[in-house]
VODREN-127831 format. One record per residue: residue in one letter; x, y, z of N, C-alpha, C in turn; residue number from 1. Coordinates in steps of 0.2 Angstrom, whole numbers, plus 5000, padded with zeros to 4 digits. Layout:
<pakes>
res	n.x	n.y	n.z	ca.x	ca.y	ca.z	c.x	c.y	c.z	n
A	X	Y	Z	X	Y	Z	X	Y	Z	NUM
...
</pakes>
This chain:
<pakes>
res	n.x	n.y	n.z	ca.x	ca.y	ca.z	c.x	c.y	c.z	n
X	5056	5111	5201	5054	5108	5194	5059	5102	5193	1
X	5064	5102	5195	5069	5096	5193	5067	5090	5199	2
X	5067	5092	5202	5063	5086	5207	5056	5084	5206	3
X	5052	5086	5202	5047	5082	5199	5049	5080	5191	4
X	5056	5083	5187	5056	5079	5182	5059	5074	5185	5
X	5063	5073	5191	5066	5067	5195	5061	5061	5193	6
X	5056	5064	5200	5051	5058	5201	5048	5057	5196	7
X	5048	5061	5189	5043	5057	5185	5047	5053	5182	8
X	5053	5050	5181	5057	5047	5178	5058	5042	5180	9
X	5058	5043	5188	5058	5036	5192	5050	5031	5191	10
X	5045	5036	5193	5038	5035	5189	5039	5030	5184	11
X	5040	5033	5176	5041	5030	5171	5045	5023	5172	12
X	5051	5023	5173	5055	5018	5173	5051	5013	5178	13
X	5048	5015	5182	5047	5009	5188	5038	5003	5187	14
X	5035	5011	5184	5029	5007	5182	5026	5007	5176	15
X	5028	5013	5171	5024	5014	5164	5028	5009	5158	16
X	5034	5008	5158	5041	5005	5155	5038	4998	5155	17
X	5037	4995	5161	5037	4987	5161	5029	4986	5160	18
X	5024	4989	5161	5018	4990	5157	5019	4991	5150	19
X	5021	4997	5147	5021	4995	5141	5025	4988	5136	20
X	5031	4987	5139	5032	4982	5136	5029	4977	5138	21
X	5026	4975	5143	5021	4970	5143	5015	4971	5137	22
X	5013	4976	5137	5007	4976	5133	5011	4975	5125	23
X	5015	4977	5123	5019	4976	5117	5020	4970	5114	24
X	5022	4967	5120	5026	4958	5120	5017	4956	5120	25
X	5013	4954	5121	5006	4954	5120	5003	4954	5111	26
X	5006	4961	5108	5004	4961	5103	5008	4957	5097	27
X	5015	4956	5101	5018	4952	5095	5015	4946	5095	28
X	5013	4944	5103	5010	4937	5103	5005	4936	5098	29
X	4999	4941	5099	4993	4940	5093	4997	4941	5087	30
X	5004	4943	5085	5004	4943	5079	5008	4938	5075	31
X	5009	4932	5081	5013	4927	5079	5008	4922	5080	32
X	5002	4924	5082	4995	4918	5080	4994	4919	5074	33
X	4992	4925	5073	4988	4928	5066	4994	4922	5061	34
X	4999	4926	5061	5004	4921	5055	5005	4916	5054	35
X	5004	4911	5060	5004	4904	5061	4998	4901	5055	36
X	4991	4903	5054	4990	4898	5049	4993	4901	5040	37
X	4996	4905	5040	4996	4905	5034	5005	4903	5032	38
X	5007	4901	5037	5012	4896	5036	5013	4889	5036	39
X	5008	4886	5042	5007	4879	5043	5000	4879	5040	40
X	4995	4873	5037	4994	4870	5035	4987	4867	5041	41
X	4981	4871	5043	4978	4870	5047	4979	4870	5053	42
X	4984	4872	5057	4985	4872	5061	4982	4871	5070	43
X	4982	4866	5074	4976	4866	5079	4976	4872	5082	44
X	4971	4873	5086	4970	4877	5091	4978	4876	5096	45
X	4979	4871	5099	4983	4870	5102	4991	4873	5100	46
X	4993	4875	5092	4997	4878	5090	4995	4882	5089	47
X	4991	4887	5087	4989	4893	5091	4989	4898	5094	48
X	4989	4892	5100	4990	4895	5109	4997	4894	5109	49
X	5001	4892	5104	5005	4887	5109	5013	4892	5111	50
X	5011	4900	5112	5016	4905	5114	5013	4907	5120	51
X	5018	4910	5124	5018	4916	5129	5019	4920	5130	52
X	5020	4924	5135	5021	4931	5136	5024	4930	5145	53
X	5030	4934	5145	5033	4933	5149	5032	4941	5152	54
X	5028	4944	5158	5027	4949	5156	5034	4952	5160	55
X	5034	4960	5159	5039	4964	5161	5039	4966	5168	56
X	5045	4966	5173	5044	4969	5181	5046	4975	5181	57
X	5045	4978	5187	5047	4985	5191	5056	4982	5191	58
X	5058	4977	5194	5065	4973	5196	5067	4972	5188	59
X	5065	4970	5185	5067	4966	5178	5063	4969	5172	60
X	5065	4975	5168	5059	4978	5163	5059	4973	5156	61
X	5059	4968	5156	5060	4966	5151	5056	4961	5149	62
X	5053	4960	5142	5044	4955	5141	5047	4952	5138	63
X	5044	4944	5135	5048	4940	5131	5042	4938	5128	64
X	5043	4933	5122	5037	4931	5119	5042	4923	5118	65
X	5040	4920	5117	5040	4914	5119	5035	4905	5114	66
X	5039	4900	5115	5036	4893	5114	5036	4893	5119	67
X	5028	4888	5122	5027	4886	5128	5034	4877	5126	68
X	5035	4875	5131	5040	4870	5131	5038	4865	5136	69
X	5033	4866	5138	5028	4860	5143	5021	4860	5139	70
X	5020	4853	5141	5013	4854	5140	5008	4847	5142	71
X	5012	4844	5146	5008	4840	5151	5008	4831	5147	72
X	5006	4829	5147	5005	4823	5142	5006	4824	5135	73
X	5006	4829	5132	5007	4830	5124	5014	4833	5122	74
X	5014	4835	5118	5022	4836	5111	5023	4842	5116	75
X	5027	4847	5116	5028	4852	5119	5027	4857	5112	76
X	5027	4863	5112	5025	4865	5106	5033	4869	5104	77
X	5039	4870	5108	5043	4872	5108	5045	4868	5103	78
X	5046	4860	5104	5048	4853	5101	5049	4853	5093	79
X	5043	4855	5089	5039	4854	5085	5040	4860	5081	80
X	5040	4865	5084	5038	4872	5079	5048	4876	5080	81
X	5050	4875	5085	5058	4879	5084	5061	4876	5076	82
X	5062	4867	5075	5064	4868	5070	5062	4873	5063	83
X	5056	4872	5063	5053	4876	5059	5057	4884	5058	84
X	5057	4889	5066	5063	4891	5066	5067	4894	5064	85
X	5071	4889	5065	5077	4887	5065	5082	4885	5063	86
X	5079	4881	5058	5081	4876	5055	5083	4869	5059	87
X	5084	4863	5054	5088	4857	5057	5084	4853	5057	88
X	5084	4848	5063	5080	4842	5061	5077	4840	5065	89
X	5068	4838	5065	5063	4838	5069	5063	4832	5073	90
X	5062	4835	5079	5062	4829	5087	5055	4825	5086	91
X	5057	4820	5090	5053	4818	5091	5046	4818	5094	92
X	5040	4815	5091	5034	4817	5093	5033	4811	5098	93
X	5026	4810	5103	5027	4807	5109	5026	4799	5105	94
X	5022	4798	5102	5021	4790	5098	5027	4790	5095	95
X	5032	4793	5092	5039	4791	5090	5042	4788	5095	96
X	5040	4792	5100	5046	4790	5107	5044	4781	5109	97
X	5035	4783	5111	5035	4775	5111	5037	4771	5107	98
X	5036	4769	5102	5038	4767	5096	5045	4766	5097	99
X	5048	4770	5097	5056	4767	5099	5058	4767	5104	100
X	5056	4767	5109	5054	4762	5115	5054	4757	5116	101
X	5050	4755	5111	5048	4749	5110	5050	4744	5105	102
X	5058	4747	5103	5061	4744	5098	5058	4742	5089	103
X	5052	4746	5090	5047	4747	5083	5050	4751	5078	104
X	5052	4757	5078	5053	4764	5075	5062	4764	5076	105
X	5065	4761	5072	5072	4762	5071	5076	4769	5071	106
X	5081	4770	5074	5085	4774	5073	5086	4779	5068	107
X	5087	4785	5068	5084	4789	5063	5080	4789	5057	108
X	5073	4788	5061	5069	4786	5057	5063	4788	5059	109
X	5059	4791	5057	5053	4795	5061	5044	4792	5055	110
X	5039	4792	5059	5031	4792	5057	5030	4797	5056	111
X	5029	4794	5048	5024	4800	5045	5017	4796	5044	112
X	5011	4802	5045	5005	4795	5044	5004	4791	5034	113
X	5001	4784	5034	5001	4782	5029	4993	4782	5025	114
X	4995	4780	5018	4987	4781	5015	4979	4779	5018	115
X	4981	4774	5023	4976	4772	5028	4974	4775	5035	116
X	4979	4780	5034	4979	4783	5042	4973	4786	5043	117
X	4969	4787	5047	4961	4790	5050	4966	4796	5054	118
X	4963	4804	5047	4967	4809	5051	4960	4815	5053	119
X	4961	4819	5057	4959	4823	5059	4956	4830	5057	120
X	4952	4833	5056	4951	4842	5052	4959	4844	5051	121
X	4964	4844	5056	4970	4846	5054	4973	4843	5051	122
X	4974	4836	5049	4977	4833	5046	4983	4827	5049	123
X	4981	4828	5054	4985	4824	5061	4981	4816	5061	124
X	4987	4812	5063	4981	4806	5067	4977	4804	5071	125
X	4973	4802	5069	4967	4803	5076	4972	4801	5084	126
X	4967	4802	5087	4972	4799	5096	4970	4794	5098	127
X	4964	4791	5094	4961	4787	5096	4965	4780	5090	128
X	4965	4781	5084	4971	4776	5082	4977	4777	5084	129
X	4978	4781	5084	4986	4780	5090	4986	4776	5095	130
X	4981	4776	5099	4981	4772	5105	4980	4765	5104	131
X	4976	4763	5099	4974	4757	5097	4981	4753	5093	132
X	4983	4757	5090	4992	4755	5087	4998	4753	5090	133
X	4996	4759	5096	5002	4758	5103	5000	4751	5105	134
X	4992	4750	5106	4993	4745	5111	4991	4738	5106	135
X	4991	4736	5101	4992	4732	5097	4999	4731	5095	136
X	5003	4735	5095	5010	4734	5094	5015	4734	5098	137
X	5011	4734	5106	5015	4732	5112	5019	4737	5114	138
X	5016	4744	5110	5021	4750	5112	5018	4753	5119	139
X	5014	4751	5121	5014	4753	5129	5016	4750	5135	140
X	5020	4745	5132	5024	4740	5139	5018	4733	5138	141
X	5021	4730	5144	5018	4725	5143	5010	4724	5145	142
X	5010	4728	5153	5004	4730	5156	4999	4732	5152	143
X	5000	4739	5150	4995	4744	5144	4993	4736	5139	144
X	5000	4732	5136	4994	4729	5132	4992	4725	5134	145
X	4993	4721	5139	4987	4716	5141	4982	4718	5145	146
X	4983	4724	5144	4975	4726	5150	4969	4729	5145	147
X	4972	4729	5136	4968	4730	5132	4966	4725	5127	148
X	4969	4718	5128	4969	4713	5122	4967	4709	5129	149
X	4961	4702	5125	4960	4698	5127	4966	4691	5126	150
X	4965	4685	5130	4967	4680	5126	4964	4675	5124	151
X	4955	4675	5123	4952	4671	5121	4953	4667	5116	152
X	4950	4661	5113	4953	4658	5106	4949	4663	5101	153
X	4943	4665	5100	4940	4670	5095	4943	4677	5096	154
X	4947	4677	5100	4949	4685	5101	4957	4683	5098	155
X	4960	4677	5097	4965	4678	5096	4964	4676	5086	156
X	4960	4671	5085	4958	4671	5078	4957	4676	5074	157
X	4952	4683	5077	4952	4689	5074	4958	4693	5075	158
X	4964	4691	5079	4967	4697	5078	4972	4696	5072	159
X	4972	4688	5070	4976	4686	5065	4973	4689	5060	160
X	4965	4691	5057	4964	4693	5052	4962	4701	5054	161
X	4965	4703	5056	4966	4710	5058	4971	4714	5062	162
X	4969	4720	5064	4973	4723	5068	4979	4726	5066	163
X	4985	4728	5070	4991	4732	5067	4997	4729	5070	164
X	5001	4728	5065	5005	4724	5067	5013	4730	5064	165
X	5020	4730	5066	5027	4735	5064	5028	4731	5059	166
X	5032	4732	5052	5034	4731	5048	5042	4731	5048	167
X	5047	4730	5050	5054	4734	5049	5060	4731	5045	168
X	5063	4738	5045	5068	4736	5038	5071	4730	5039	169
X	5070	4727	5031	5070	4720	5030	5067	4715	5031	170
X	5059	4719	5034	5056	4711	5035	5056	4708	5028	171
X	5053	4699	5030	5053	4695	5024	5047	4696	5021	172
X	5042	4701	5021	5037	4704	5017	5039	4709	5012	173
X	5044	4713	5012	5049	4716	5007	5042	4722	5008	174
X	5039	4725	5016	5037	4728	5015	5039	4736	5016	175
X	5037	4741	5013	5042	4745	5018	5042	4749	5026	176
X	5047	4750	5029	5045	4752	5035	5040	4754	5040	177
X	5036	4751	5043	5029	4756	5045	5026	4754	5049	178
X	5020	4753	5052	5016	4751	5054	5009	4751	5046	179
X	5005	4744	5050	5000	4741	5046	4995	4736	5048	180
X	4989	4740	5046	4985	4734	5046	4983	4729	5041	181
X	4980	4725	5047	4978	4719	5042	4970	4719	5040	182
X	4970	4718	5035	4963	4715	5031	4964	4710	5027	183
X	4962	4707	5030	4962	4698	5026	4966	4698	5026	184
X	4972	4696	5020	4977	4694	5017	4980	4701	5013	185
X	4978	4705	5015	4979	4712	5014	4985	4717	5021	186
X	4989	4720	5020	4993	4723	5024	4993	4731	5022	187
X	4988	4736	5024	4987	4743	5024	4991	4747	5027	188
X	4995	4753	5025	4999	4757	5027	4995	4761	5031	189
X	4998	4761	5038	4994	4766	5041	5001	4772	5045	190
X	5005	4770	5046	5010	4773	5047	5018	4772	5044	191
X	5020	4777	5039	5025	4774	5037	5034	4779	5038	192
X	5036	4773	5042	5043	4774	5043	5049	4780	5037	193
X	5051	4786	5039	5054	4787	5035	5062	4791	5038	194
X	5066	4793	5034	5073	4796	5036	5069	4802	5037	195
X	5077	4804	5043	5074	4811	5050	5074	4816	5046	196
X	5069	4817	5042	5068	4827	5039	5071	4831	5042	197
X	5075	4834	5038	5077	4841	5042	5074	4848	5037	198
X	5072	4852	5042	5068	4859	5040	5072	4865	5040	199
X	5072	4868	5033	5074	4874	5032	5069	4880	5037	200
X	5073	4886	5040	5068	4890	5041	5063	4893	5039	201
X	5057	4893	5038	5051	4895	5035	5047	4900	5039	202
X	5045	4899	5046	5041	4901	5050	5045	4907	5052	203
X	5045	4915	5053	5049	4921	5051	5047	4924	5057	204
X	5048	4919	5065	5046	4922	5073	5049	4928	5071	205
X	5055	4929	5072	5058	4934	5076	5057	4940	5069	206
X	5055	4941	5067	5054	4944	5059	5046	4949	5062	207
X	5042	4942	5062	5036	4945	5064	5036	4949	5071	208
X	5039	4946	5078	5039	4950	5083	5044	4955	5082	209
X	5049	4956	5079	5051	4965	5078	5047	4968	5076	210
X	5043	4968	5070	5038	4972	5066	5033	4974	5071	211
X	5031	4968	5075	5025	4971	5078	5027	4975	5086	212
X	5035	4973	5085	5038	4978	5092	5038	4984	5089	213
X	5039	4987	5084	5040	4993	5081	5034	4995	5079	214
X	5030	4990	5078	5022	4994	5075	5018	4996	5082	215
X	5020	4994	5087	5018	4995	5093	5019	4998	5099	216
X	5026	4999	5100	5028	5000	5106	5028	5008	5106	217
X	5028	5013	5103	5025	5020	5104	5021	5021	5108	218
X	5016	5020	5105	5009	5021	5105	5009	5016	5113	219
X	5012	5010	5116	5010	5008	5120	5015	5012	5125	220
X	5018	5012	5124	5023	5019	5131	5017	5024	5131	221
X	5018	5028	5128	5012	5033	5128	5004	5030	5133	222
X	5002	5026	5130	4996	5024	5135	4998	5020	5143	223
X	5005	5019	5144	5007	5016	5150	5010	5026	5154	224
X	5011	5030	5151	5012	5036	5153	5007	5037	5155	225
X	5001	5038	5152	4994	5041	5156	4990	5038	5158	226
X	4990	5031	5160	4989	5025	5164	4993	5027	5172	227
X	4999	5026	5169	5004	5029	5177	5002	5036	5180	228
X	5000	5042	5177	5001	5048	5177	4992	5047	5182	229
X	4987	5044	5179	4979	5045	5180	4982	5040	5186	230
X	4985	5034	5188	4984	5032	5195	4987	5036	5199	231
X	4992	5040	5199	4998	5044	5204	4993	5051	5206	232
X	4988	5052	5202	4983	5058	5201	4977	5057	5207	233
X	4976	5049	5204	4971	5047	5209	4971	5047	5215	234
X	4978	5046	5218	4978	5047	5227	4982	5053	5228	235
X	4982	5056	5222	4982	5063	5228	4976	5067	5230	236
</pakes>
């Protein structure tokens, strides 16, 4: 009898344990999707996804829930949502980088979009004025913008009555920091420069994933015990 309560304990610890907290660390996930939109403000699919689950091993029992912190060409979502958090002050997004790069977007100073900016179902800049901004404003190097701008005489006549052009503190237009298009004799805000916001905590991670560790993890130990118990059964 003591030699099977042995082996079930080895059992448990080695494969029902890191099964249930995987499934566990799973559900806190769904339940730091669910909570995301009634925090943020339409939030894309892309912040949505933007957790993971790190699952549990036989070697290492332990599951993590997580911000993904890559994510290939765009913002990382770790970037963006820790201040939230955390608190503090929000990093930069990848058009700021350019932008100050590019000597456009001054030192603590971040784009916020402006009353002309063409925004998205979520409320974001389009990707397609973004691009058209960067490369009118020389924020993609020198390459990126001559492989997108002509130099003919009609192409250089329209861009004086058009297009987007940086604003920055001081210029002699007494305009405020930003980017802007031109319309005639008209200068539209479409991006406008402001001081680095810092974010109080509001987003309640670690709040939500303990409730949903406690609403869950019983119930998940128990189905990883008769999970292990029905495979160990099966090869006898």
């Amino acid at each position: 009898m003591k030699g099977a309560i042995r082996q079930y304990g080895d059992q448990l610890t080695r494969y029902a344990l890191p099964l249930a907290l995987t499934r566990t660390a799973q559900d806190a996930r769904l339940a730091v999707q669910r909570a995301l939109p009634q925090t943020f403000d339409r939030p894309t699919p892309y912040t949505i996804n933007s957790t993971f689950v790190r699952p549990a091993g036989k070697a290492d029992p332990v599951a993590w829930v997580g911000f993904k912190d890559d994510a290939g060409k765009g913002t990382p979502a770790a970037r963006y949502l820790l201040p939230n958090v955390e608190g503090g002050p929000r990093r930069d997004k990848r058009m700021e980088r350019q932008l100050r790069a590019a000597g456009l977007l001054p030192a603590g100073m971040f784009a916020v979009p402006g009353e002309e900016a063409q925004l998205d179902a979520y409320g974001n800049m389009r990707r397609s004025e973004v691009v058209r901004i960067l490369s009118q404003t020389r924020a993609f190097g020198e390459q990126g913008y001559s492989a997108n701008r002509t130099g003919s005489a009609r192409s250089m006549r329209k861009r004086r009555r058009s297009g987007h052009f940086a604003a920055l503190p001081g210029n002699a237009g007494g305009l405020p920091p930003g980017i802007y298009r031109r319309d005639g004799a008209d200068a539209r805000p479409v991006v406008i420069f402001v001081r680095a916001p810092s974010y109080r905590p509001r987003f309640r991670f670690h709040d939500i994933v303990e409730r949903a560790v406690r609403a869950n993890v019983g119930r998940r130990i128990e189905e990883a015990v008769r999970t292990v118990n029905a495979r160990f059964a099966a090869r006898r």
